[in-house]
C-alpha positions as CSV (number, residue, x, y, z in Angstrom):
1,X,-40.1,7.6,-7.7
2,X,-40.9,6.3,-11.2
3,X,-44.0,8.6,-11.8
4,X,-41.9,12.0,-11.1
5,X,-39.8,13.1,-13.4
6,X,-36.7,13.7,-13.2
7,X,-34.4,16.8,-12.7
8,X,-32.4,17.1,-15.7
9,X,-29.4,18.9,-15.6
10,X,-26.9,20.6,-18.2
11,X,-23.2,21.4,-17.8
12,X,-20.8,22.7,-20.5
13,X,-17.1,24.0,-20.0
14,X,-18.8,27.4,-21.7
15,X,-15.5,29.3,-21.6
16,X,-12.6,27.4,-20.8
17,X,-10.4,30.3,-21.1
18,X,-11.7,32.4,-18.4
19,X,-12.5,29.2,-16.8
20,X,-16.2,28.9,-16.4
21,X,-19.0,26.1,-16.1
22,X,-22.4,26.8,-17.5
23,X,-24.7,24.6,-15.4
24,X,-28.1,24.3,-15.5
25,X,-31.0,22.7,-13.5
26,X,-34.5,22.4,-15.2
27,X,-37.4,21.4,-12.3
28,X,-40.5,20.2,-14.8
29,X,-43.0,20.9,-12.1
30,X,-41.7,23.6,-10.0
31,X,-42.8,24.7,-6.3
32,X,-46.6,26.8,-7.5
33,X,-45.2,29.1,-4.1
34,X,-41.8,30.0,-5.7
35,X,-39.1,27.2,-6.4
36,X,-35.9,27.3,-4.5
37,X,-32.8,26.3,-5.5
38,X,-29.6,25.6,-3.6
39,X,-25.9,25.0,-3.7
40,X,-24.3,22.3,-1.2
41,X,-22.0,23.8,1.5
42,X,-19.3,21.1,1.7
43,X,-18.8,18.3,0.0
44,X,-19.1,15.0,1.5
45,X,-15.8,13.5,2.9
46,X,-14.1,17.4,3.6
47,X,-15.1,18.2,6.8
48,X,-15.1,22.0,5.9
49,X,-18.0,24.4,5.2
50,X,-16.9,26.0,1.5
51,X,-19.4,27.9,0.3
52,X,-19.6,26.5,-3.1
53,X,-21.8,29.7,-4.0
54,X,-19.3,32.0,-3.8
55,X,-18.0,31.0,-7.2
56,X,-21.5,31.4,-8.7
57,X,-20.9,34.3,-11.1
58,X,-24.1,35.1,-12.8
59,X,-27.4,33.3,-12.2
60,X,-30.7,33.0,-14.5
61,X,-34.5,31.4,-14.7
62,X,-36.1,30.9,-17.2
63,X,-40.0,28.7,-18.2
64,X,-40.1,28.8,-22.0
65,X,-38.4,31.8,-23.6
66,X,-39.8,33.9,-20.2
67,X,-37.2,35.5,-17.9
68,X,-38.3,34.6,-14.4
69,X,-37.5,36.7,-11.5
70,X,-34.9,34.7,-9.1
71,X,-33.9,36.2,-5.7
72,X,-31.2,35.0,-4.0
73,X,-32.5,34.3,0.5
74,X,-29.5,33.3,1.9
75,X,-25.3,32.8,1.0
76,X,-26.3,29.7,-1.5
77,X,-30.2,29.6,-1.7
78,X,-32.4,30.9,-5.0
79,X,-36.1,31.1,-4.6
80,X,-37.5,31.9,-8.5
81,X,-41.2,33.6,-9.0
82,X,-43.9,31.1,-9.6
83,X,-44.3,29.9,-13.0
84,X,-46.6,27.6,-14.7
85,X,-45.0,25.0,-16.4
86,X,-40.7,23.8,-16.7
87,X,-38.4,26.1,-14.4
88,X,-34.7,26.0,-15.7
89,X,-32.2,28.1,-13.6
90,X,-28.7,28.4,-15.0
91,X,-25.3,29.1,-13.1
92,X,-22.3,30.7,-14.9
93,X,-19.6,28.8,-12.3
94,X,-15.5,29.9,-12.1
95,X,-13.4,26.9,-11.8
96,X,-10.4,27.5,-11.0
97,X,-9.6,25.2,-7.8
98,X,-6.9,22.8,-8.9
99,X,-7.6,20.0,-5.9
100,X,-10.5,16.8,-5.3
101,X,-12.8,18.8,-3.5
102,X,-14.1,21.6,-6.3
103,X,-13.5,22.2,-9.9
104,X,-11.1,23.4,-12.5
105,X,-11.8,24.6,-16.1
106,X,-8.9,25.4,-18.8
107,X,-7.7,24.8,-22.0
108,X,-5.9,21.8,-20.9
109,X,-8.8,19.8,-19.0
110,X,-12.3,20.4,-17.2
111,X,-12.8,18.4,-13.9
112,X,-15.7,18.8,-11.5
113,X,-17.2,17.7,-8.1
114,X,-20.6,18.2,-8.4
115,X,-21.6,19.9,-5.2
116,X,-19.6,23.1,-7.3
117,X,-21.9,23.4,-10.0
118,X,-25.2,21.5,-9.3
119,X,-28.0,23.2,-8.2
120,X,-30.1,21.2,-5.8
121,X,-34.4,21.7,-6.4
122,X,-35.6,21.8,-2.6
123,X,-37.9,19.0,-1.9
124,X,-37.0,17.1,-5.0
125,X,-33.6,15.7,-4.0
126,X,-34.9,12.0,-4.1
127,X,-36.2,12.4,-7.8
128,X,-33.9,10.8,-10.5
129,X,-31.7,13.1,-12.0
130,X,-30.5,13.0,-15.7
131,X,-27.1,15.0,-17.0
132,X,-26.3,16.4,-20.2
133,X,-21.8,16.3,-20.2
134,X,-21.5,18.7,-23.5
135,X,-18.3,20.0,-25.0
136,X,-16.3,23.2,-25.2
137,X,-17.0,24.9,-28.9
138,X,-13.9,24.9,-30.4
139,X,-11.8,22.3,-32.7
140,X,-9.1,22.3,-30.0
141,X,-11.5,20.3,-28.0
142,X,-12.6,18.0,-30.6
143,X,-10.5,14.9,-29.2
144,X,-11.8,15.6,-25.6
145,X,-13.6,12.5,-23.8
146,X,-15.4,11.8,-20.3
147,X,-13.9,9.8,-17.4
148,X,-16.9,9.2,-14.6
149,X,-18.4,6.4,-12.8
150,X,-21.8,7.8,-13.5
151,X,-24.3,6.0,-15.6
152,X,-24.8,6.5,-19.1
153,X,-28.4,6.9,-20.2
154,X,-27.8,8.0,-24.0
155,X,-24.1,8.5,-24.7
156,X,-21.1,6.1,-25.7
157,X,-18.6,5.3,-23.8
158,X,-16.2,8.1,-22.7
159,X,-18.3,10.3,-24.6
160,X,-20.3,13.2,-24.1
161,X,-24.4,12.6,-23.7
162,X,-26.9,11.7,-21.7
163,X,-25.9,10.3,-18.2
164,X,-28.0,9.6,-15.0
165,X,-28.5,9.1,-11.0
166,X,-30.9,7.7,-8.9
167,X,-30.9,11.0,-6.7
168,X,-29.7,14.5,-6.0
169,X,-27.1,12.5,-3.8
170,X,-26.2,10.0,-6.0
171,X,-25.9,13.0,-8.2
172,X,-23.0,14.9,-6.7
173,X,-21.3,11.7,-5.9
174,X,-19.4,11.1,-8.9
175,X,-17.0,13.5,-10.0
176,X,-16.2,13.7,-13.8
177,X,-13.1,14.1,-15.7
178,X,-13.6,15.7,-19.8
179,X,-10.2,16.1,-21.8
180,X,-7.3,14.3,-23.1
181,X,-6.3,11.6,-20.9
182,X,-4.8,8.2,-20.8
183,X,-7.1,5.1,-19.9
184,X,-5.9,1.7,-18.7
185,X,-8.5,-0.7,-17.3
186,X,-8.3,-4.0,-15.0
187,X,-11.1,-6.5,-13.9
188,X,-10.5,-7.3,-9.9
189,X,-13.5,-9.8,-8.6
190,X,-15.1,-9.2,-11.7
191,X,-15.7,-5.8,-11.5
192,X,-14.3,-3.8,-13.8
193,X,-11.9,-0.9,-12.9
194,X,-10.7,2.0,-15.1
195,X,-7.5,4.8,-14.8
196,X,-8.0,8.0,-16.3
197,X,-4.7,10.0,-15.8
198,X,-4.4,13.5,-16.6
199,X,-1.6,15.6,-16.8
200,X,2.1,15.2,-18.6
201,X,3.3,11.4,-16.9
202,X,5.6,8.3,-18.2
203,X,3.5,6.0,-16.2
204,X,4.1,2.3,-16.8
205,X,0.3,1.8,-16.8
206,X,0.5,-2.1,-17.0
207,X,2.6,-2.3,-13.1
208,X,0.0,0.3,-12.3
209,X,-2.9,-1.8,-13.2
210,X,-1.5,-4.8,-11.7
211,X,-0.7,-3.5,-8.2
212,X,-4.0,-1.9,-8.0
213,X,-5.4,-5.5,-9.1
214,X,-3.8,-6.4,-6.6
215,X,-4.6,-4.1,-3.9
216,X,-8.5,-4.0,-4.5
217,X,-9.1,-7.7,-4.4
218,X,-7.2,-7.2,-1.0
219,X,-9.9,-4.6,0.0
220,X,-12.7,-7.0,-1.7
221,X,-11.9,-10.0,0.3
222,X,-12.0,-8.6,3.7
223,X,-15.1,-7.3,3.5
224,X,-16.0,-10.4,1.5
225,X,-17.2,-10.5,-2.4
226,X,-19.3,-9.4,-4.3
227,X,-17.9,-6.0,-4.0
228,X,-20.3,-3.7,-3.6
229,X,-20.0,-2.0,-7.4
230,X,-20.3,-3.3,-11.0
231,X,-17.4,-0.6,-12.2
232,X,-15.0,1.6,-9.9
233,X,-13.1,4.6,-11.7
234,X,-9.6,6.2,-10.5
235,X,-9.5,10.1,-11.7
236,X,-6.2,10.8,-11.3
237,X,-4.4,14.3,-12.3
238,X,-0.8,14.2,-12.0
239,X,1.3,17.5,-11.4
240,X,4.6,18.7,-10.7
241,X,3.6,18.5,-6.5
242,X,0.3,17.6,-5.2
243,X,-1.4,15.2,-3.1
244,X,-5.2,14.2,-2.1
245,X,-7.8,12.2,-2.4
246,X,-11.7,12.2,-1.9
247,X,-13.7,9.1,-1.8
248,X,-17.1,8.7,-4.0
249,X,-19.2,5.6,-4.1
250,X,-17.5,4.1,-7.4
251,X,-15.3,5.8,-8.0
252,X,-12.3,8.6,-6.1
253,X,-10.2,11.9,-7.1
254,X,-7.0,11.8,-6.7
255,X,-4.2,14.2,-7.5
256,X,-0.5,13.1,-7.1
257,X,2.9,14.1,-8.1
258,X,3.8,12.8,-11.4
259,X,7.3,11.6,-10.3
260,X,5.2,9.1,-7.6
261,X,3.8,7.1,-10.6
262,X,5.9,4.0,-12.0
263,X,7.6,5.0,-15.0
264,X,8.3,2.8,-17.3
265,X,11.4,0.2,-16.6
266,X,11.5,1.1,-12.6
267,X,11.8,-2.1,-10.9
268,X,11.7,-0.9,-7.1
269,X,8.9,0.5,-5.1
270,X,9.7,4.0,-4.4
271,X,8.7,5.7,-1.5
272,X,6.9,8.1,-3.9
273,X,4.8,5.0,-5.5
274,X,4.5,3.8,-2.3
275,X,2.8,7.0,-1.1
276,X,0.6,6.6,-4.4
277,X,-0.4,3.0,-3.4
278,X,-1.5,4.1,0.0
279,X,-3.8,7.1,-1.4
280,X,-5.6,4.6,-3.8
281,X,-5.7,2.3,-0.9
282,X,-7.0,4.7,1.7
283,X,-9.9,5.7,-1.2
284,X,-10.9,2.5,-2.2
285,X,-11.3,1.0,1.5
286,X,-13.7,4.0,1.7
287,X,-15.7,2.4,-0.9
288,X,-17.3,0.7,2.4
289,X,-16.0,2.2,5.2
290,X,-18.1,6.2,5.2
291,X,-19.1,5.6,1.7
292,X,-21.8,2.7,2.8
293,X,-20.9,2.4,6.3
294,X,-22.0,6.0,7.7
295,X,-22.5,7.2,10.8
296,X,-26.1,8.2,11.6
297,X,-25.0,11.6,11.7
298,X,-24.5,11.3,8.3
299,X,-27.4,9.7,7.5
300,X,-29.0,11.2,5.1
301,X,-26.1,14.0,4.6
302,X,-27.5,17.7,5.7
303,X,-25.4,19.7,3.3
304,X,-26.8,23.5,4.3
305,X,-24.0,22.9,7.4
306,X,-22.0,21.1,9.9
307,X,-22.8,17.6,10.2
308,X,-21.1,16.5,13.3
309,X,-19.7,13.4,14.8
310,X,-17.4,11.9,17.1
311,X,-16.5,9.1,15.4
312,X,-14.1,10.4,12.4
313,X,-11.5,8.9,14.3
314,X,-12.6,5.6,12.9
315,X,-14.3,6.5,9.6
316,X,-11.6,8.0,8.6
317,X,-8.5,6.9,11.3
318,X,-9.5,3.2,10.8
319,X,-9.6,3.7,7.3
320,X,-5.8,5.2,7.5
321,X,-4.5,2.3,9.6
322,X,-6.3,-0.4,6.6
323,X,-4.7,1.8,3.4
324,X,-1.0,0.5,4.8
325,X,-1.9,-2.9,6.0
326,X,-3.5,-4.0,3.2
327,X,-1.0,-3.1,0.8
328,X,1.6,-5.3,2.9
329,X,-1.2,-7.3,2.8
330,X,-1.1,-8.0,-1.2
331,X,2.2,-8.0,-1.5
332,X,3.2,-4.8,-2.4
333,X,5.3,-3.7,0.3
334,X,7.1,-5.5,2.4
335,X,6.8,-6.3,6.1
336,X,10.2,-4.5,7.0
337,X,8.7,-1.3,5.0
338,X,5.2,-1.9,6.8
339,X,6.7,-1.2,10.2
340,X,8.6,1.7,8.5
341,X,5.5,3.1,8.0
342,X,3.9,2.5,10.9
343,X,7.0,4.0,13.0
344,X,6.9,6.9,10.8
345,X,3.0,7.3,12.0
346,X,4.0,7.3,15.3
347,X,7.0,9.2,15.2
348,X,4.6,12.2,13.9
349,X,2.3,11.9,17.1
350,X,4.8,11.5,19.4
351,X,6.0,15.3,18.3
352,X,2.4,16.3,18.4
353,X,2.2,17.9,21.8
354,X,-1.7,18.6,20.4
355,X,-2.2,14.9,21.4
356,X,-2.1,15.7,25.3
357,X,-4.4,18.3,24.8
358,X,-7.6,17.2,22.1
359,X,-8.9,13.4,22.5
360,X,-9.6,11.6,19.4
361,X,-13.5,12.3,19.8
362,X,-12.9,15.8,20.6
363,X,-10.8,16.1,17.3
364,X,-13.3,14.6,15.6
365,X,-16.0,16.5,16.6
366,X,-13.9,19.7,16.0
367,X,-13.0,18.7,12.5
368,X,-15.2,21.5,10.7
369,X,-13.2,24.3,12.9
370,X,-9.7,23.0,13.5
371,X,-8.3,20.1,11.3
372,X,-9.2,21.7,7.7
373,X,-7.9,25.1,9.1
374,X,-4.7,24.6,10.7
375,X,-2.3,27.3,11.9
376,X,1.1,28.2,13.6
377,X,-0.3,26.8,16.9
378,X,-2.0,23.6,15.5
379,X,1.2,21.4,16.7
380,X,0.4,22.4,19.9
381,X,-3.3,22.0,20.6
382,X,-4.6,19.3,18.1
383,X,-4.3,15.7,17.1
384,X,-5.1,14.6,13.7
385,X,-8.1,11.9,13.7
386,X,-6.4,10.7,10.7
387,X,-3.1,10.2,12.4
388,X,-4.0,9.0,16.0
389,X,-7.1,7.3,14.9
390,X,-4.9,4.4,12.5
391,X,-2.7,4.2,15.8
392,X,-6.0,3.4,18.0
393,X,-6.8,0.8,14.7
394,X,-4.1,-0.7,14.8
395,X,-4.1,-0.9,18.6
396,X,-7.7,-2.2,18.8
397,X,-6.8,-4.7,16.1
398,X,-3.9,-5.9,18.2
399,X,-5.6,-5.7,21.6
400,X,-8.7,-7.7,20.1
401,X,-6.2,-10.3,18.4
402,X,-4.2,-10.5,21.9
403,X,-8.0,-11.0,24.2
404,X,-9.3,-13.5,21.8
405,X,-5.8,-15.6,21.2
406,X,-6.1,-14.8,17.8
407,X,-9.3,-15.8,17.1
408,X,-11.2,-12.6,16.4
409,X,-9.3,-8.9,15.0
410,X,-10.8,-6.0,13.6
411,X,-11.1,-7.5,10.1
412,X,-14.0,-9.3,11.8
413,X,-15.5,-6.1,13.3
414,X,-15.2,-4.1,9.7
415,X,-17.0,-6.9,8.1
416,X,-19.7,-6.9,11.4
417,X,-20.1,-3.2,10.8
418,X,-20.5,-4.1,6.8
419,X,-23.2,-7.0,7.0
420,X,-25.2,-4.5,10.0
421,X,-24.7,-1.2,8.5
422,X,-23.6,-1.3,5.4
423,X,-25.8,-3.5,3.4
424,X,-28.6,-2.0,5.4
425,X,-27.8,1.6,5.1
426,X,-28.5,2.2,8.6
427,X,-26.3,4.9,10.0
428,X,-23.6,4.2,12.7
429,X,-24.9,5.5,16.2
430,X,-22.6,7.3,18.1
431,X,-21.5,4.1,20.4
432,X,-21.9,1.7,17.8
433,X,-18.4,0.6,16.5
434,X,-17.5,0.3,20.2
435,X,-20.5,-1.8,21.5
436,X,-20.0,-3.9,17.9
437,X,-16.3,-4.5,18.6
438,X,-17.2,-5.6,21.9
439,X,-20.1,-8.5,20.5
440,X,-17.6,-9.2,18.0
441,X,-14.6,-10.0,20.4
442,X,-16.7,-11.2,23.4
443,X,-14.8,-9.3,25.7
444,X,-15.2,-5.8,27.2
445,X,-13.1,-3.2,25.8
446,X,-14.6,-0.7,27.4
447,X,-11.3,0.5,29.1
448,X,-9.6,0.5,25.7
449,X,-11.6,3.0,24.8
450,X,-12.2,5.3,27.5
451,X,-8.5,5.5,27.1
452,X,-7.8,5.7,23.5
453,X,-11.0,8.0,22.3
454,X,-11.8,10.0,25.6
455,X,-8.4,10.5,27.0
456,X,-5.4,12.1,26.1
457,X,-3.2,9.5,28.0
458,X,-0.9,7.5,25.3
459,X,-1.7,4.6,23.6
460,X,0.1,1.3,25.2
461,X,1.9,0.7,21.5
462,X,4.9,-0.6,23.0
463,X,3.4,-3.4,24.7
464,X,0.4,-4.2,22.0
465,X,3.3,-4.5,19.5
466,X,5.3,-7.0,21.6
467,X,2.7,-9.4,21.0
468,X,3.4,-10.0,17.5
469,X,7.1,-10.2,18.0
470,X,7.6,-6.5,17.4
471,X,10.3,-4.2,19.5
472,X,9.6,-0.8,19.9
473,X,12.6,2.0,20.3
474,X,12.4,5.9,20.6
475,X,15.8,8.0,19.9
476,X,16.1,11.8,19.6
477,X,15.9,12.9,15.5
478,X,19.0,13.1,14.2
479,X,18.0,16.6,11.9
480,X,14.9,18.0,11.1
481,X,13.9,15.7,8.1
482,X,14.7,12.9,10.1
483,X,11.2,11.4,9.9
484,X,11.0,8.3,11.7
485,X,11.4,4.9,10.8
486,X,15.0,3.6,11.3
487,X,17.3,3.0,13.7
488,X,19.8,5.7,14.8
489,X,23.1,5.5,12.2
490,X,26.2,4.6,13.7
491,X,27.3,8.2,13.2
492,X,25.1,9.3,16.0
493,X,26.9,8.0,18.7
494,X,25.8,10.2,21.8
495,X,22.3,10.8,20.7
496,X,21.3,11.9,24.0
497,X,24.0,15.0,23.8
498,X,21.8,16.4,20.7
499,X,20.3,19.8,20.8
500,X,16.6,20.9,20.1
501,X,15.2,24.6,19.8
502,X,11.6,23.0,19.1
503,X,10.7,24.6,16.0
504,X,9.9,23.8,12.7
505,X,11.4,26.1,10.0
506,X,11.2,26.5,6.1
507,X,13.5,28.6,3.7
508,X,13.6,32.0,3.5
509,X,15.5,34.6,1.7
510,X,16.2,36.0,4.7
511,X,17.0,33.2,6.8
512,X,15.3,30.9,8.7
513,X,11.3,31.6,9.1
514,X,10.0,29.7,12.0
515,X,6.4,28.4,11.1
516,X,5.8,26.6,14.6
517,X,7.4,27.3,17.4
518,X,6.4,23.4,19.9
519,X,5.6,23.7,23.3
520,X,8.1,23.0,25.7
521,X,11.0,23.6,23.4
522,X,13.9,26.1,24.0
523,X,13.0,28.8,21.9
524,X,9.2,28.9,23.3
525,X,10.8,29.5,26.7
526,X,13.5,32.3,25.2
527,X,10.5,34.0,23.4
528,X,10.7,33.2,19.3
529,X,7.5,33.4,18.0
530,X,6.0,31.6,14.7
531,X,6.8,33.9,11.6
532,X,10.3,35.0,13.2
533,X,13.0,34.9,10.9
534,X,16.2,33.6,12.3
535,X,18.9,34.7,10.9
536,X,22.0,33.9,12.6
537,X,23.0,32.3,15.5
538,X,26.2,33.5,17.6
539,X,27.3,35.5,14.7
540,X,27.1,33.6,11.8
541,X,24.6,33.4,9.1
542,X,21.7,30.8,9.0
543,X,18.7,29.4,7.2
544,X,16.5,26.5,7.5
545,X,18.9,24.3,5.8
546,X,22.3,24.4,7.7
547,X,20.3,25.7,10.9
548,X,20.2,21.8,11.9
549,X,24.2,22.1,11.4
550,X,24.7,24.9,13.2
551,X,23.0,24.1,16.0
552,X,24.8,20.5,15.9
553,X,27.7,22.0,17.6
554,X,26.4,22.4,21.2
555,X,25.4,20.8,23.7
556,X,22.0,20.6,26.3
557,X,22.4,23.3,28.7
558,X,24.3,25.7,26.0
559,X,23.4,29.2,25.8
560,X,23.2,30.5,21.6
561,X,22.5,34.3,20.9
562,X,19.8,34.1,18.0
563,X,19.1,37.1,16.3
564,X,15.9,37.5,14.5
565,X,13.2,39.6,12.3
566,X,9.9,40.1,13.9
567,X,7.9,41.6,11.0
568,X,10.9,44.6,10.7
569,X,12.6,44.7,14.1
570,X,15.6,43.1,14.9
571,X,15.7,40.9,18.0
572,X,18.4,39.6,19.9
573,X,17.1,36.6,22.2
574,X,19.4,34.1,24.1
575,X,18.4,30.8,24.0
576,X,19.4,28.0,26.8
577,X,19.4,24.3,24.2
578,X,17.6,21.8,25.8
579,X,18.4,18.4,24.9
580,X,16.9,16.7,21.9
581,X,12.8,14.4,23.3
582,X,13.2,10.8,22.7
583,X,10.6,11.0,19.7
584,X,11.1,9.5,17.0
585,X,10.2,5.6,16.5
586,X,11.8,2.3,15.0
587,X,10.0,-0.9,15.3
588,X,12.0,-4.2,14.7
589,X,11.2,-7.4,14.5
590,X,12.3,-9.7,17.2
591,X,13.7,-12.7,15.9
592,X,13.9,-15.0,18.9
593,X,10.4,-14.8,19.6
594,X,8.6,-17.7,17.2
595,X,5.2,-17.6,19.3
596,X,4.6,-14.1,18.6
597,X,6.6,-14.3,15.0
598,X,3.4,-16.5,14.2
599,X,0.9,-13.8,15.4
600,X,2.6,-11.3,13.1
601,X,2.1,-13.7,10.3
602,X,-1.5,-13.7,11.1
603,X,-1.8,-10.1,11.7
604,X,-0.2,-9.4,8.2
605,X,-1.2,-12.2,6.5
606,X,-3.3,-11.6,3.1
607,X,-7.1,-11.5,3.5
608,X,-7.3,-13.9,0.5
């Protein structure tokens, strides 16, 4: 709209110490009925209604040097008095939400997402918007510099200024990063890519920069080059323990243990960096997939409330199932730690009892009530759309490979859904990724997915793996961290004589505090509820870490006396041990086959 102008926007760190944003939104040609203003109530990519008003701590208009009368209508909508002339409404903000989805303010750093702090003019969303990024007063701040992907308009590089966006959406899409931080930059398909880290780290940031070379010309080449920005930014804070990411259009927030990044000298992958690779993976491949590639639902983004679809399972499930493949993919895991993973994923829904319960659509759909808010019973009566949705990936990948003798997979039906939706910008219909796959393949898979989106019946991985030389074995866990992945140890010789009580426990001083007690299990049918506290069993003293130990002594069919704390009343509750489920996964390849070693190949083969 080049003959409107634009919204223009102000944001200082105003007092870092008690952790507050000054924010301010200027509207030269206000509503003559009464502007209104309002604050976003999620932020795209968390499927969770937060309320970013409630950390609005004082709020002001002004036109001129006149104080305007502003009213607040409903939990995060403003409406000021008319006014002739520019309308400027100003928000003290607290930050003080150390993740990717808000912001945090101290001495150390400022970080924000700006659905937090940026008012949004009704009716003048699609107007350009331009941002003044100004410091904290103070000499202790004088070394501070900016890490975003937004466009400068009048400041230098990593400096404060002038910056600017083609729209209120465009706007909040690009968090930004002000402090001390280290930078280390790469060019991958001649784009360039930067790496702010903040927070205390040893990171060896030339490895870091190569992998990630590596790992986004992998992403670039399947969906097929140019990639679809001129600069992409990584804002990573490292801590003592933390993990998450949130995808933006050029850029993605990430905060990670310290200890996962490479450290200088470390020759191995660790699992740690390994679990850092797949987070910069998973972002990055949103870059298309929910970034560009949207479903209509989202299409434009209604951020007053819910914005509901069913297909999360592949916007973001699909997305989980590419953030693993492709980094086997560019060579920076191995295949044999590939199908590590990928047991590991389906060790986790096999002890999801949830997954006989919610579909993959219906746990999509329910993601705003259930998958952001989980609770003691969770376990029981939910699947994870991130979880079961890379298993239906990878099983529509191998099911489309097997149909078509290898001459279509999905990596033809993400770069179908790029060149129809994604270029376009038209939004994903409900049934579009499944009426696409089935163009794309030229067969019907209609069956695949009444039975892997609509049903709660498993997913047929044992056979879908065969194809690519693949063998698939279930064993009980061996302890309670046993997570999946590898075979059984030649210690556990009579894994089918192992006990289960079906919980899962963490430390407490008291003993041994059950936070889910699983369906089916023993101590569901002897009556322990979640937030028991076990603390012995047939006499002798237990917690959560030698409870595995303890209970390693009987056998299925065994009676134990447990006695636990229910809030301050002492139970006594015999439990009857139940032999340990066949749950836990470890994929292998099989040598002898060569056909299907050659379909593997394909299957993991780079997308160079």
């Amino acid at each position: 709209m080049p003959n409107l102008p634009p919204t223009r926007y102000a944001i200082v760190p105003k007092h870092p110490e008690a952790h507050l944003f000054e924010a301010s939104c200027t509207v030269a040609d206000p509503d003559p009925r009464g502007q209104r203003f309002a604050l976003p109530a999620w932020i795209p990519g968390s499927y969770l209604i937060r309320d970013f008003a409630r950390n609005v701590v004082a709020i002001r208009a002004q036109s001129g040097r006149r104080t305007v009368s502003i009213t607040k209508l409903d939990k995060h909508t403003w409406i000021a008095a008319p006014v002739q002339g520019p309308l400027t409404v100003t928000l003290q903000v607290y930050a003080w939400d150390l993740s990717v989805r808000g912001a945090h303010l101290d001495t150390s750093h400022a970080f924000f997402n700006g659905p937090s702090v940026f008012l949004r003019p009704l009716g003048k969303e699609a107007r350009a918007c331009e941002v003044e990024i100004l410091p904290p007063r103070g000499g202790r701040y004088r070394s501070w510099q900016v890490a975003t992907a937004m466009r400068r308009r009048r400041a230098p590089a990593l400096g404060f200024g002038l910056y600017r966006a083609a729209s209120y959406d465009e706007l909040i899409d690009h968090p930004v990063e002000m402090g001390r931080f280290d930078l280390a930059t790469f060019e991958a398909c001649g784009v360039r890519h930067e790496v702010a880290i903040t927070g205390r780290h040893d990171t060896d940031l030339e490895r870091l920069c190569t992998d990630l070379r590596r790992l986004c010309e992998s992403h670039v080449r399947l969906f097929g080059e140019p990639a679809p920005v001129d600069r992409y930014v990584f804002l990573v804070t490292a801590v003592g323990d933390g993990y998450g990411g949130l995808e933006h259009r050029a850029s993605t927030a990430l905060l990670c243990s310290r200890d996962e990044l490479p450290r200088v000298g470390m020759k191995q992958t660790t699992e740690g960096y390994r679990t850092f690779l797949g987070l910069c993976s998973h972002e990055y491949f949103h870059t298309w997939n929910v970034k560009r590639i949207k479903p209509a639902a989202f299409t434009p983004y209604d951020l007053e409330r819910e914005n509901y679809t069913r297909l999360l399972w592949a916007f973001e499930g699909i997305t989980s199932y590419y953030d693993d493949l492709q980094l086997v993919r560019a060579g920076l895991i191995s295949e044999s730690e590939y199908l590590e993973i990928v047991a590991r994923n389906i060790t986790s829904l096999l002890r999801t009892a949830g997954r006989m319960k919610q579909t993959a659509e219906e746990a999509s759909f329910d993601a705003w009530i259930k998958y952001y808010r989980p609770d003691e019973n969770s376990p029981n009566a939910q699947v994870s759309y991130y979880l079961k949705g890379s298993l239906i990936g990878l099983s529509l990948d191998l099911t489309i490979r097997s149909r078509t003798h290898g001459r279509k997979s999905l990596d033809d039906v993400m770069r179908a859904l790029w060149e129809r939706h994604g270029r376009t910008g038209l939004g994903v219909p409900e049934d579009g990724i499944e009426k696409l796959a089935a163009q794309v393949a030229g067969v019907s898979l209609r069956a695949f997915f009444d039975k892997a989106l609509r049903s709660t019946q498993d997913l047929p991985l044992k056979q879908l793996l065969a194809t690519v030389g693949v063998a698939m074995q279930l064993r009980p866990a061996q302890s309670s961290a046993d997570k999946g992945g590898k075979a059984a140890t030649v210690a556990d010789a009579n894994p089918s004589g192992r006990v289960s009580l079906g919980v899962r426990a963490t430390e407490d001083p008291a003993g041994a505090r059950l936070t889910h007690v699983l369906d089916t299990g023993a101590a569901q049918a002897a009556g322990l509820s979640a937030g028991d506290v076990v603390v012995a069993v047939d006499g002798l003293k237990v917690g959560a870490k030698n409870l595995d130990q303890r209970l390693a002594r009987y056998k299925p069919g065994n009676v134990a006396t447990l006695h636990a704390f229910r809030r301050d009343e002492l139970l006594e509750i015999r439990v009857k041990l139940r032999a340990s489920p066949f749950d836990t996964c470890a994929l292998a390849v099989i040598a002898s086959d060569r056909a299907a070693g050659n379909r593997r190949r394909a299957w993991l083969q780079s997308t160079d």
